[in-house]
N, C-alpha and C positions, 0 to 999 in steps of 0.2 A: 517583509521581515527586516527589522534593522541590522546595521553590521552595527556587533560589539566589537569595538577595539581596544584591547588590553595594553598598557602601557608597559615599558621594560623594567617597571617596577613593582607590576603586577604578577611577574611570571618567575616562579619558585624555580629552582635550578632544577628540582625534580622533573619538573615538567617539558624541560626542554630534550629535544632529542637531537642526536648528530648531523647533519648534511648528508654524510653518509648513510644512515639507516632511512635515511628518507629513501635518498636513491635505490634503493634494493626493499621494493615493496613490499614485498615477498615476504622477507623477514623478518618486517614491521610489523604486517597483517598478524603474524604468527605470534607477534609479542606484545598485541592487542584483542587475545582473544575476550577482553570481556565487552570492550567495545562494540567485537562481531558478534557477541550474544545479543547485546542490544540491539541491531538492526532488527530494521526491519521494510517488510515488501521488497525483498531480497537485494536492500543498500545495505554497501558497508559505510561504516562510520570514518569518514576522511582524517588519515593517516595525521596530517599537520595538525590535527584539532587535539592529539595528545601532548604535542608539545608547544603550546601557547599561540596557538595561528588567531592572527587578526579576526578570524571567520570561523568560532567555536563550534557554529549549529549547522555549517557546510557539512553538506554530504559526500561519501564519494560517488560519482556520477556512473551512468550505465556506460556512457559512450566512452571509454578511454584505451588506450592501449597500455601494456606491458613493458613497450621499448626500457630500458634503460633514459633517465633524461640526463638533459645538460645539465651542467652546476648553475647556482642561482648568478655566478658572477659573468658568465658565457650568457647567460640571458639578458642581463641586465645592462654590458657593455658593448654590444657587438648589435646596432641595430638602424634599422633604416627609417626614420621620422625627418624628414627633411622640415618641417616648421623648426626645426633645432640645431641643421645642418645638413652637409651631404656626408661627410666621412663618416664610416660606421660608428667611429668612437665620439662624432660632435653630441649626439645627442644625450647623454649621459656626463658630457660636459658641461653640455649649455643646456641643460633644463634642472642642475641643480639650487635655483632660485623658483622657477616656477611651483606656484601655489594652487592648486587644484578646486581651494574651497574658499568662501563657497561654489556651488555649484550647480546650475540649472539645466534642462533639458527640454525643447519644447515638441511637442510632438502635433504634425500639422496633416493637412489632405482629407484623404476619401477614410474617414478614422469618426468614428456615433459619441468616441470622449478623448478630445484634440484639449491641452492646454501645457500653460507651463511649469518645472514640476523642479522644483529641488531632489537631488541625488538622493538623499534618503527616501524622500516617498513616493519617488521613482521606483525605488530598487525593492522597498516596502514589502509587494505584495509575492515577490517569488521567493519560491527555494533555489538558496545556493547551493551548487554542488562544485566538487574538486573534479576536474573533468583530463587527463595527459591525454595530449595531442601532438601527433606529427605537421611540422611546422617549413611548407618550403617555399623558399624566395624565387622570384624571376629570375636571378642572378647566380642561380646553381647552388647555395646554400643552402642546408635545413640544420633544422633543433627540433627537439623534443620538449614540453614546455609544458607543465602540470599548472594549468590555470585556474582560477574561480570564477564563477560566473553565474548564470542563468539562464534558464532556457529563451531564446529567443521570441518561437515559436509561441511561450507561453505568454510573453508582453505582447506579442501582435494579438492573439487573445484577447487578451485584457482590452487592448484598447478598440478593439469591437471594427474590423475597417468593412468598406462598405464593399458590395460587390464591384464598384468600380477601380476599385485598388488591385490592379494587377502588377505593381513592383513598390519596393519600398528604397528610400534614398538616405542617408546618411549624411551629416556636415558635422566637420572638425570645427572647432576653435577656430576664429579669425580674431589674430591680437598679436601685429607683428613687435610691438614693446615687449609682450612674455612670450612671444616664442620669435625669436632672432631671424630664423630662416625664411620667414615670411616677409623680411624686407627686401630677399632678393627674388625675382622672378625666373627662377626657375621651375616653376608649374602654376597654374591657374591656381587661387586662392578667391574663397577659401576649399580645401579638398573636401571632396566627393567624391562617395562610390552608392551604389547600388546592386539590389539583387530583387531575381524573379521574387514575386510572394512564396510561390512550393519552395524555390528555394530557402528561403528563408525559416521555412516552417521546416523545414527537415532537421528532425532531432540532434542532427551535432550540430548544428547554427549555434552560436554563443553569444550571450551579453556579456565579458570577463570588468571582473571588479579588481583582477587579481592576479601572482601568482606566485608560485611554492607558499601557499600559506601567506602571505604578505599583501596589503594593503598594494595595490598596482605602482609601482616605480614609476615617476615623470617620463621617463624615458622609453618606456612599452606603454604610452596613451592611457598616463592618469587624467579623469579616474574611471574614466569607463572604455569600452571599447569594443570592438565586434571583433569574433575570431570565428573563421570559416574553413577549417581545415585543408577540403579539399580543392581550396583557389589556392594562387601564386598570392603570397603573404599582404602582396598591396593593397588587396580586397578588405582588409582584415582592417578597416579605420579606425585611426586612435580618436582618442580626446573630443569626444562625441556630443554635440551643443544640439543639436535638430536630426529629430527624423517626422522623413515626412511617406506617407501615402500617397501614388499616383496612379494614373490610370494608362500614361507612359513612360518609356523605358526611360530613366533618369541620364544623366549625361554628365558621365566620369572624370574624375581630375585625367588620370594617366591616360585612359582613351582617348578623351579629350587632345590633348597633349601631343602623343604618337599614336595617332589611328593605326597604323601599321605595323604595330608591335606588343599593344597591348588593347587586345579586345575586352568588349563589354562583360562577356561570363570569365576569362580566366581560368578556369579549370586548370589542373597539373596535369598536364599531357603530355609525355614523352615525346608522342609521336608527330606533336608539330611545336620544330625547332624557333626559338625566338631566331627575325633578321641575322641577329650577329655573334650569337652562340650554340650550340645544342641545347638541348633541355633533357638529351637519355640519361644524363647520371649527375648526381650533386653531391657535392662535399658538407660531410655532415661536421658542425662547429665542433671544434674541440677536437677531433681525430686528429692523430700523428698523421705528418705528411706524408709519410712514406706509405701509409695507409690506402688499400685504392677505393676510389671514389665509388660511389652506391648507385647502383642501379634506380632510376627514378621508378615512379609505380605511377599506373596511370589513376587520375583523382585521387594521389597523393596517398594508395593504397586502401582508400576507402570508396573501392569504385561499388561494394554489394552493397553498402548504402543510399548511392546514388544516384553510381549509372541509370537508371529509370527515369530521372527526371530529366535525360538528353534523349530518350528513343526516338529514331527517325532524325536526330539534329545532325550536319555535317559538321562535326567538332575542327576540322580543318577551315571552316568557312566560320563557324561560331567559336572562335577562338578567346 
């Protein structure tokens, strides 16, 4: 399916809706009943598509939560891409030159249709859907973040992998001219991560193009990117150039990196503390300080989706 993107002089003031009415979906949904009449196979029609969203034929997706989200400026300024810097606020500084397009993707390994694919007919063959997700960092932080995307699950499909494919591997961009941070060596470049095949195929895995309705910000891994809920956020690779099919476990930037503080699977696990902090409670972006900090949830609150694909693992030892 191609993305239509509407220009800002394409969009009638009728059509736009508040920030606000976003956030309270609730109220939205109720003030789009003709849109919920048109659903259908019990989707609703994604909330941003009444008010000019880059992503018109996006649906809203099965898998989302309810939470209240952050504003789009808490999403968009507060984040961790080190190819653009370390300080939260580098990367929203220093990737406002970076240019996204064109853009290719090649997809390699134990895969029956492996080639190299521009962005569009990469993205081509899926439905997008508006998918809100609970969003938490290694570093005690969460958001909540109404993404666009595609099903994962459904491009590993598509590209047919073979029985020998028992994980799939990820690589960012390497291009330390357009992204600043990769002139310093602070992590193995270019980054990778990876994940089980099940995992990857389990219905909240994401391809995000996107988010609030918006074409992906440089700054949260334009233009593509994986978002995995219920890993610590670093799992969740931006600016996504290859994936590859393998038949072993692929070998992670951050693993890589500190074998002893940041395992292969990730998972949000309360119940084992990173080296030098807890991990029982996180501070969610935007709360007043005085505010007390939230109790963490084990797989980031979406363990009846997933805990199954750990049974029998020692999440202690498979961290």
């Amino acid at each position: 399916m191609p993305i239509i993107i509407k220009s800002s002089s394409d969009i009638k003031p009728s059509e736009i809706t508040s920030e606000s009415d976003y956030h309270n979906r609730r109220q939205f949904i109720k003030k789009s009943a003709v849109l919920l009449g048109a659903a259908w196979a019990g989707r609703i029609a994604m909330p941003a598509n009444a008010k000019g969203s880059d992503f018109p034929d996006a649906i809203h997706g099965r898998h989302t939560t309810e939470e209240p989200i952050n504003s789009f400026e808490e999403i968009t300024t507060y984040n961790n891409f080190y190819e653009f810097g370390t300080s939260k606020s580098d990367p929203a500084n220093n990737a406002v030159d970076f240019n996204p397009h064109p853009w290719s993707i090649a997809v390699e390994g134990e895969v029956a249709k492996p080639g190299i694919f521009n962005l569009e007919d990469f993205i081509k063959p899926y439905q997008l859907e508006e998918r809100t997700y609970r969003f938490r960092c290694v570093e005690g932080w969460s958001m909540v973040i109404p993404w666009v995307g595609f099903s994962l699950a459904d491009m590993i499909k598509h590209f047919e992998p073979t029985s020998r494919a028992k994980y799939i591997e990820f690589t960012t961009l390497y291009d330390p001219e357009r992204m600043p941070g990769q002139k310093r060596r602070v992590l193995h470049w270019p980054y990778t991560e990876g994940l089980r095949i099940d995992e990857a195929m389990n219905p909240l895995s994401l391809m995000a193009v996107g988010l609030y309705g918006k074409t992906m910000p440089n700054q949260n891994g334009a233009p593509i990117r994986l978002v995995v809920p219920w890993k610590y956020g670093f799992k969740s690779i931006k600016s996504i150039v290859k994936i590859r099919f393998t038949e072993t476990e692929p070998v992670c930037t951050w693993n890589k990196t500190a074998p002893a503080e940041y395992g292969f699977y990730s998972n949000v696990n309360p119940n084992v503390d990173h080296p030098r902090w807890s991990q029982g409670t996180e501070r969610r972006i935007g709360a007043p300080f005085w505010q007390p900090k939230i109790k963490t949830r084990l797989f980031n609150g979406y363990a009846d989706q997933v805990a199954s694909l750990y049974t029998g693992m020692d999440l202690s030892k498979y961290f």
